[in-house]
mmCIF file of the C-alpha atoms, coordinates in Angstrom:
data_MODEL
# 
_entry.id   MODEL 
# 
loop_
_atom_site.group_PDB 
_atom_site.id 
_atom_site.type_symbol 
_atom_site.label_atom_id 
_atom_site.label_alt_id 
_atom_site.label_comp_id 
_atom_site.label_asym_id 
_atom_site.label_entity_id 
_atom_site.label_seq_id 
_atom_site.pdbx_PDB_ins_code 
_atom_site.Cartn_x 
_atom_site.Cartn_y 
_atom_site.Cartn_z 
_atom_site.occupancy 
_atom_site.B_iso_or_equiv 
_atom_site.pdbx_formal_charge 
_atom_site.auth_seq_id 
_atom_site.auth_comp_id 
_atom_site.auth_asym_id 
_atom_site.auth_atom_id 
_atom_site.pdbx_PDB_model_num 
ATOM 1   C CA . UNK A 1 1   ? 84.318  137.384 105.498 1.00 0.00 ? 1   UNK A CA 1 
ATOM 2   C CA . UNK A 1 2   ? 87.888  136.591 105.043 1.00 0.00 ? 2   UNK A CA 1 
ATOM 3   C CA . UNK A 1 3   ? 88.606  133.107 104.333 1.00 0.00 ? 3   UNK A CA 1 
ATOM 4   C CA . UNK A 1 4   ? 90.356  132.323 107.384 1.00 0.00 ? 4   UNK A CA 1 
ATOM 5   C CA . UNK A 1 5   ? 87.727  133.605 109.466 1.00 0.00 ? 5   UNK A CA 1 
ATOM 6   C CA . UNK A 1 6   ? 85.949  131.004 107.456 1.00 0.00 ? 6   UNK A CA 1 
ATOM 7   C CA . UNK A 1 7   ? 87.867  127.696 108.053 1.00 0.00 ? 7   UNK A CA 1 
ATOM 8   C CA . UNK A 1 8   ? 88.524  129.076 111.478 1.00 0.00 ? 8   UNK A CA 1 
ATOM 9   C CA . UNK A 1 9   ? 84.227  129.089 112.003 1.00 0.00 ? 9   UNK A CA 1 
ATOM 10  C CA . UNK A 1 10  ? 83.811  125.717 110.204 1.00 0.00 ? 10  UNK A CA 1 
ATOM 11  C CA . UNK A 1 11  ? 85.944  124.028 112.134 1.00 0.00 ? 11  UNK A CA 1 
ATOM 12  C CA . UNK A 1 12  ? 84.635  125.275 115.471 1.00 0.00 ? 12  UNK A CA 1 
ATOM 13  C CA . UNK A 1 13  ? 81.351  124.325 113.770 1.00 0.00 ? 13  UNK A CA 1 
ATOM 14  C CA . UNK A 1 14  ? 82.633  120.876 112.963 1.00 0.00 ? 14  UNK A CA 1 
ATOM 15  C CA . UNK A 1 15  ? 83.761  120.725 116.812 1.00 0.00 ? 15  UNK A CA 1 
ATOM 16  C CA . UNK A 1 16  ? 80.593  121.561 117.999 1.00 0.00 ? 16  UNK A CA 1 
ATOM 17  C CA . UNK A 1 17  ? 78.498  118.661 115.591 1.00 0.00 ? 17  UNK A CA 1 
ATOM 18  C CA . UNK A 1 18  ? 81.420  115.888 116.722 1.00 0.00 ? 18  UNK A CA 1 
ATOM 19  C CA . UNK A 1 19  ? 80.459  117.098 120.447 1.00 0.00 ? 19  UNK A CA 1 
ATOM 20  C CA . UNK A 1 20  ? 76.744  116.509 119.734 1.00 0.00 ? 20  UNK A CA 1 
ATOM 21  C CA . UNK A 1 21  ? 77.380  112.854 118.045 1.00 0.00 ? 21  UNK A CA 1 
ATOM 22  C CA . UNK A 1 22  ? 79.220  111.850 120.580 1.00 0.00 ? 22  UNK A CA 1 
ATOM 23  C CA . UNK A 1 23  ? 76.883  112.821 123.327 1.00 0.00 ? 23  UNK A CA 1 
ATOM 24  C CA . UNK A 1 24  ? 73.918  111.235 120.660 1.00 0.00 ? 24  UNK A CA 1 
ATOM 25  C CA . UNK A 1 25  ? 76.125  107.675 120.857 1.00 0.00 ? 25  UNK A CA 1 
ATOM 26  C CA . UNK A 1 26  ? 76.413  108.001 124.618 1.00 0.00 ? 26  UNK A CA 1 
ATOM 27  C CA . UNK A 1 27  ? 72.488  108.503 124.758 1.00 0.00 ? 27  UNK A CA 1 
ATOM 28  C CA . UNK A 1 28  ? 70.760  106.388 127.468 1.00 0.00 ? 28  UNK A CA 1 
ATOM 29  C CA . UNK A 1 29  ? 69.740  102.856 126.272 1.00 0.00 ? 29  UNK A CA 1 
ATOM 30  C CA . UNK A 1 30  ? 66.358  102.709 125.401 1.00 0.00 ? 30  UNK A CA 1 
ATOM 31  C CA . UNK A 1 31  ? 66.416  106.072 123.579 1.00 0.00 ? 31  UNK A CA 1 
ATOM 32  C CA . UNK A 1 32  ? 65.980  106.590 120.298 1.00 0.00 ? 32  UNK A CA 1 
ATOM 33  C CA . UNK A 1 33  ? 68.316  109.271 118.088 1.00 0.00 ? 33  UNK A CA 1 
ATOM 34  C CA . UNK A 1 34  ? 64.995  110.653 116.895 1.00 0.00 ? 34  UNK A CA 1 
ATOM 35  C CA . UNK A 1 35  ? 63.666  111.339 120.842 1.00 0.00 ? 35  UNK A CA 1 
ATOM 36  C CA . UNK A 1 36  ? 67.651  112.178 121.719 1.00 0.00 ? 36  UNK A CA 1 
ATOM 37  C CA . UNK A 1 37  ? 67.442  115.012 118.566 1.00 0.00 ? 37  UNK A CA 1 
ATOM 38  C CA . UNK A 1 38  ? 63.949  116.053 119.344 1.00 0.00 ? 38  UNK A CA 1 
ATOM 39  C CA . UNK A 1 39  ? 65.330  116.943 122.996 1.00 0.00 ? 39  UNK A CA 1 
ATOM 40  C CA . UNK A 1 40  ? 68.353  118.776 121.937 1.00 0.00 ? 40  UNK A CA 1 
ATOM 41  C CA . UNK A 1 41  ? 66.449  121.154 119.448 1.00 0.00 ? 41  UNK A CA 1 
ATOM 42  C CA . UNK A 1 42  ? 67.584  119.268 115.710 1.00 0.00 ? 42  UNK A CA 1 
ATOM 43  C CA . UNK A 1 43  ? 65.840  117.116 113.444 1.00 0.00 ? 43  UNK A CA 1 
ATOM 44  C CA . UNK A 1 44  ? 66.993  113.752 112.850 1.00 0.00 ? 44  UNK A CA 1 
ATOM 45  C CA . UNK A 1 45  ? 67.959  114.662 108.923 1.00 0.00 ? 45  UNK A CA 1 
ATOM 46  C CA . UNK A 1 46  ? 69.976  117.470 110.505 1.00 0.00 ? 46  UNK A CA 1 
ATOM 47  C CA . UNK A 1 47  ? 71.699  114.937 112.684 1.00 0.00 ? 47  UNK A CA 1 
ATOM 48  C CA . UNK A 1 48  ? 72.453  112.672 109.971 1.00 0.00 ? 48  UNK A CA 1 
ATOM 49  C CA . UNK A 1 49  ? 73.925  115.363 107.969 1.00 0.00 ? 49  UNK A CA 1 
ATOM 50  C CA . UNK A 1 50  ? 76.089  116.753 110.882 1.00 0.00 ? 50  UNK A CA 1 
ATOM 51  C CA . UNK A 1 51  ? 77.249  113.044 111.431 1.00 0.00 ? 51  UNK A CA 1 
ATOM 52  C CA . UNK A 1 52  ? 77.957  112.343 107.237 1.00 0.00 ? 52  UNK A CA 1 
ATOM 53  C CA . UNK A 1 53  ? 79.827  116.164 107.595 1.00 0.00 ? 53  UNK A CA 1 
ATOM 54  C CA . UNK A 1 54  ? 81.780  114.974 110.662 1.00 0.00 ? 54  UNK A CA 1 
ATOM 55  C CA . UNK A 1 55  ? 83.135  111.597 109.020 1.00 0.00 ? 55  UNK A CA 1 
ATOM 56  C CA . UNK A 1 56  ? 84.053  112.991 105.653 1.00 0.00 ? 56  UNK A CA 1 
ATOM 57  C CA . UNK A 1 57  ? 86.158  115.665 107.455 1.00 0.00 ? 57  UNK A CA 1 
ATOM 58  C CA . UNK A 1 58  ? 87.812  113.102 109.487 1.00 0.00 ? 58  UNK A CA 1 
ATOM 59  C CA . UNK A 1 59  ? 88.669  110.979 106.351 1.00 0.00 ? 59  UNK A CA 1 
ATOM 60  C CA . UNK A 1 60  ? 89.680  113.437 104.428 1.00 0.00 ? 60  UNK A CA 1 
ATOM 61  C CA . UNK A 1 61  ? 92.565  113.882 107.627 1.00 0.00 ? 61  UNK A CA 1 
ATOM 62  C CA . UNK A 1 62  ? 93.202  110.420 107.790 1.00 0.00 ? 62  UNK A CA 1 
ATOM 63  C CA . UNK A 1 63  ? 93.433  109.976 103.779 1.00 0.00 ? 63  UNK A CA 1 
ATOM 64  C CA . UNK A 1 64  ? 97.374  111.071 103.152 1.00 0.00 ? 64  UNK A CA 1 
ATOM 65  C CA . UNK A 1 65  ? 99.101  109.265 106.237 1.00 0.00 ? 65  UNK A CA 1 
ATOM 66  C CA . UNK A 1 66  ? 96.896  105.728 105.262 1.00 0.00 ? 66  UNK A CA 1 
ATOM 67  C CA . UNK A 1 67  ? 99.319  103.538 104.164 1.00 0.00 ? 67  UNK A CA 1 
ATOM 68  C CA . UNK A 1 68  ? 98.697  102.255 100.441 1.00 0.00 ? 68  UNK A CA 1 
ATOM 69  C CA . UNK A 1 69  ? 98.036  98.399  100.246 1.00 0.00 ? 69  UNK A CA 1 
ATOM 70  C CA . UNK A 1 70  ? 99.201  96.761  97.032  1.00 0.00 ? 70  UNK A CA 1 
ATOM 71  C CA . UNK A 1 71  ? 97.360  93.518  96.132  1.00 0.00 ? 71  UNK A CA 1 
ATOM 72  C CA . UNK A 1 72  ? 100.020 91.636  94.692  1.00 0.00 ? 72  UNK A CA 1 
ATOM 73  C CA . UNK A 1 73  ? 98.780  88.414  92.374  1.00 0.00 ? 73  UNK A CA 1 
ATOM 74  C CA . UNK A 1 74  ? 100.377 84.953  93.325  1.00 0.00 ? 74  UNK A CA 1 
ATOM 75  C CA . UNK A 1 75  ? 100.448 81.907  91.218  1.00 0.00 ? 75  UNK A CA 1 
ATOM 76  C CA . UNK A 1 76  ? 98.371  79.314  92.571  1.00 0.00 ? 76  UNK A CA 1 
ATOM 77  C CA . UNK A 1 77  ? 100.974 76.818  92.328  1.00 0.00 ? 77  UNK A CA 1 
ATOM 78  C CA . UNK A 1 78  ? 102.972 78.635  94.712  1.00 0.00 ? 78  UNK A CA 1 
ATOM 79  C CA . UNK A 1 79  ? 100.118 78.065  97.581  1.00 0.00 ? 79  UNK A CA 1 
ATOM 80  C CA . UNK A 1 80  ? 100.934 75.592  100.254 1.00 0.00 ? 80  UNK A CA 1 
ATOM 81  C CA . UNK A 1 81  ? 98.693  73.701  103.007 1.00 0.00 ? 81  UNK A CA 1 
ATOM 82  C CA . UNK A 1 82  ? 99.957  73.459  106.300 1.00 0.00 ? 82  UNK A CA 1 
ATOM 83  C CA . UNK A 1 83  ? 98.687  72.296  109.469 1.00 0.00 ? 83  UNK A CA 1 
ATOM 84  C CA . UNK A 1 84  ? 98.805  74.267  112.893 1.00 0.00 ? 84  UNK A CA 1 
ATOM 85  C CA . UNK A 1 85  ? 99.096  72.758  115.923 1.00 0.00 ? 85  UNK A CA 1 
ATOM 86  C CA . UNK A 1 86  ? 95.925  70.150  114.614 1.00 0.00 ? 86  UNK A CA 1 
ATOM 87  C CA . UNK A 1 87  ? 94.035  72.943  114.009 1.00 0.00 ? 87  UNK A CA 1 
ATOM 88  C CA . UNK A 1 88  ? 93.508  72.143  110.355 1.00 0.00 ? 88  UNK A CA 1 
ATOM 89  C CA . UNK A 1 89  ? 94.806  73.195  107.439 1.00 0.00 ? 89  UNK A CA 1 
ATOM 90  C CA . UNK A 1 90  ? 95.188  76.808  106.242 1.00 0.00 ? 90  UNK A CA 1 
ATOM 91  C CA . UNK A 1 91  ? 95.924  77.752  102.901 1.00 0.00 ? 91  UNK A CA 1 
ATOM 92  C CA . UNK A 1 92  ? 97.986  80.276  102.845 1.00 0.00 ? 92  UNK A CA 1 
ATOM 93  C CA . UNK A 1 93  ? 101.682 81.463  100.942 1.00 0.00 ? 93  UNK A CA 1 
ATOM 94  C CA . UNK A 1 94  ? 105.128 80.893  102.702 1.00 0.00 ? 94  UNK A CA 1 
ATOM 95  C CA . UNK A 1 95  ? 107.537 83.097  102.653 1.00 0.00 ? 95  UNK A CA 1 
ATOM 96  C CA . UNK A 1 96  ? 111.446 83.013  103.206 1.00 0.00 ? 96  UNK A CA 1 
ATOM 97  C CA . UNK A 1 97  ? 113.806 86.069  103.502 1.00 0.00 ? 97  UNK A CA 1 
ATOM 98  C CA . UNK A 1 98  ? 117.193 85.725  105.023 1.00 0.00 ? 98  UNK A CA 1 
ATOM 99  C CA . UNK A 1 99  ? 116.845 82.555  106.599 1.00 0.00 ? 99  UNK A CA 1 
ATOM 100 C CA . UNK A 1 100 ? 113.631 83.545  108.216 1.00 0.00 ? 100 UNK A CA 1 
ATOM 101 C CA . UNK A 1 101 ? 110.295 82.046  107.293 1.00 0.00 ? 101 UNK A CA 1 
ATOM 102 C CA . UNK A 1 102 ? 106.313 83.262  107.453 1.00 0.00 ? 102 UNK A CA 1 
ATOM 103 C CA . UNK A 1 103 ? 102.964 81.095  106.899 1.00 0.00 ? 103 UNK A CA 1 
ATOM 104 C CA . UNK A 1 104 ? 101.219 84.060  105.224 1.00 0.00 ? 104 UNK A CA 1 
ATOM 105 C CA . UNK A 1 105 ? 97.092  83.449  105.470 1.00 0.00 ? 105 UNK A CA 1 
ATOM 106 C CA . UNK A 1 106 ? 94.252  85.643  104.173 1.00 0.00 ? 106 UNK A CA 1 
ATOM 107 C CA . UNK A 1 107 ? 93.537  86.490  107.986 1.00 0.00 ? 107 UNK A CA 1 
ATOM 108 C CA . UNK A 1 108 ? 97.336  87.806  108.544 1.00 0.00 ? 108 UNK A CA 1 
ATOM 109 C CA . UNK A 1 109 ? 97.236  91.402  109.389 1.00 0.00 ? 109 UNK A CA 1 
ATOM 110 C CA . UNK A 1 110 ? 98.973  93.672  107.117 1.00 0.00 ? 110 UNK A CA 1 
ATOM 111 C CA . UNK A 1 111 ? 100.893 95.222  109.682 1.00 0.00 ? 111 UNK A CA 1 
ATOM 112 C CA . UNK A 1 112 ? 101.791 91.861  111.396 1.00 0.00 ? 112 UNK A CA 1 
ATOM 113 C CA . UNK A 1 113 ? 103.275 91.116  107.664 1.00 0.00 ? 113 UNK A CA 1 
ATOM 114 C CA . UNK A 1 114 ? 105.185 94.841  107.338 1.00 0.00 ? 114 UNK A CA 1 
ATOM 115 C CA . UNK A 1 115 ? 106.618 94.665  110.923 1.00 0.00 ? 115 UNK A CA 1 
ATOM 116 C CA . UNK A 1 116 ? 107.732 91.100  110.608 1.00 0.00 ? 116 UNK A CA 1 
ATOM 117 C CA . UNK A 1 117 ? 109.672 91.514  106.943 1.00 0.00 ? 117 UNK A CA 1 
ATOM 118 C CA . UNK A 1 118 ? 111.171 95.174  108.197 1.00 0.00 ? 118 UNK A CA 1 
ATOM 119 C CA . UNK A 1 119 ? 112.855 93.036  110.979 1.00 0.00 ? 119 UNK A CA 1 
ATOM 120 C CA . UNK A 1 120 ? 113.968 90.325  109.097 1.00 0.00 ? 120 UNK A CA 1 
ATOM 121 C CA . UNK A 1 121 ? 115.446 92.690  106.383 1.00 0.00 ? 121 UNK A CA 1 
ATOM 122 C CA . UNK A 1 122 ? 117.719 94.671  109.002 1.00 0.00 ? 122 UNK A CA 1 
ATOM 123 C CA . UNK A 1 123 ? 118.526 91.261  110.407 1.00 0.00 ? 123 UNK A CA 1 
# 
């Protein structure tokens, strides 16, 4: 068999097993995955296998366009305390660029962070 007559079938393979977990997770309540596989004709260690197949193939897509997160290591001394609207204090770093200025918590989305300083650089 050629080989792409071979990525062509696992994929449709792969299509077929997402199909089946999905209609597994929609399963009425009640049911269990081992009644759910016993009526569809698979074992419940086949299942598990088609589901740990599934997910690794969909990381392995997702892998290259994840943005990479840098931890980056901030003196302590730089931390501040501040106070929201008397909702206590929150530790957290702030930061100033161009006039512009961020409270910068553990709970602040990294995206929130990357959107906010790509506005305030063009600004």
């Amino acid at each position: 068999m050629s080989s792409e007559t071979t990525a062509v079938a696992v994929q449709y393979r792969l299509q077929e097993w997402a199909a089946q977990i999905r209609e597994c997770q929609n399963r009425p309540t009640g049911m269990s995955v081992a009644d759910w596989c016993a009526g569809h004709g698979i074992t419940k260690a086949n299942y598990y296998y088609r589901l740990r197949r599934v997910r690794e193939v969909c990381l392995e897509s997702l892998a290259p366009e994840a943005p990479v997160q840098q931890i980056v290591p901030v003196n302590p001394c730089l931390l501040q305390e501040e106070t929201q609207n008397g909702s206590g204090i929150q530790h957290g770093l702030s930061v100033s660029v161009n006039g512009f200025s961020i409270h910068i918590t553990e709970s602040t989305p990294m995206p929130l962070l990357a959107a906010v300083l790509k506005v305030v650089q063009h600004a």
